[in-house]
N, C-alpha and C positions, 0 to 999 in steps of 0.2 A: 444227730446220731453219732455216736464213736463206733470207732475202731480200732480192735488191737489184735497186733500181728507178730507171731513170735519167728527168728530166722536165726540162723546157727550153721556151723560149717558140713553137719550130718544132719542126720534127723533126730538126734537123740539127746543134742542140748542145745538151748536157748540162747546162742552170744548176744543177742538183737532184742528190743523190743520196740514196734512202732505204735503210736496211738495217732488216731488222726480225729477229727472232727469235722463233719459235715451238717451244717447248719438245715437246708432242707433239699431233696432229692432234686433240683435242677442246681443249688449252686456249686456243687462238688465240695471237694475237701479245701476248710480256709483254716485249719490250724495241725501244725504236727510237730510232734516230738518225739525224739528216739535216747533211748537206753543203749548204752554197750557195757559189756562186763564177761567174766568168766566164774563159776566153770558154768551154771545153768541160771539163766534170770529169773525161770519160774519157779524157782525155790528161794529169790533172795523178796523176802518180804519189806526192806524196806524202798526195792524197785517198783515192786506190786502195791504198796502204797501209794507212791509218787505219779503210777498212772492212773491209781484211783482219785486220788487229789488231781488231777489234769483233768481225768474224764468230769469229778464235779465243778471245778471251776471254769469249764466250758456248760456245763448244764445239760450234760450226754441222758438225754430222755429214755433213750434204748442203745444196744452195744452189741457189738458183731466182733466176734473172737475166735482165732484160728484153734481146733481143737488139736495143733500139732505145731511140728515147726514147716511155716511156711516155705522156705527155701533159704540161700544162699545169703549173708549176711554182709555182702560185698555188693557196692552198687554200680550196675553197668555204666559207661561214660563218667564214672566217678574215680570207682576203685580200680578198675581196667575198659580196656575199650570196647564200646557200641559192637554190640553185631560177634564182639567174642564168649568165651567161655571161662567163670575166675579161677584160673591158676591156684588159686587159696583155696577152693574148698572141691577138689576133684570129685568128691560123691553127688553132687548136684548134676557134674555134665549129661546132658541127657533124658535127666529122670523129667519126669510129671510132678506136675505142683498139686497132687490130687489129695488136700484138706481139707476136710469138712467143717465149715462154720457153725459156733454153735453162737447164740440168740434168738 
């Protein structure tokens, strides 16, 4: 199964795109790759290619796709620290990750 996740400093563009691959429902996710870019990923088609080309050359049988932008495009314990809130994208503090998946 794939997956792709779009994440952005608001909700209203796309800085981020995660694809990941999970082989079958007990081994979790064993491949991923991520997009950065501006101003929107979901308009740049030759991003939406490359995660088309990743989902087929993993063999994504079925796909599971954020119908929004998932959240924050900074990663906790990465970008800033565990347990805080990113500095970079003040419109997430707070909010609900409430997304509806479409597949």
């Amino acid at each position: 199964m794939g997956t792709v996740a779009f994440y952005g400093p608001d909700d209203q563009r796309a800085s981020k795109v995660v694809a990941a691959i999970s082989p079958n429902p007990t081994e979790g996710i064993s491949e991923t790759r991520k997009w950065i870019g501006e101003p929107d990923l979901r308009d740049n088609a030759d991003v939406l290619d490359e995660v088309n080309e990743f989902l087929k050359k993993h063999d994504a049988r079925s796909i599971v796709i954020t119908a929004g932008i998932f959240g924050c495009p900074h990663e906790e314990g990465v970008d800033y620290p565990e347990g805080e809130v990113c500095a970079q994208c003040p419109f997430w503090n707070g909010r609900q990750r409430d997304v509806p998946f479409l597949g």
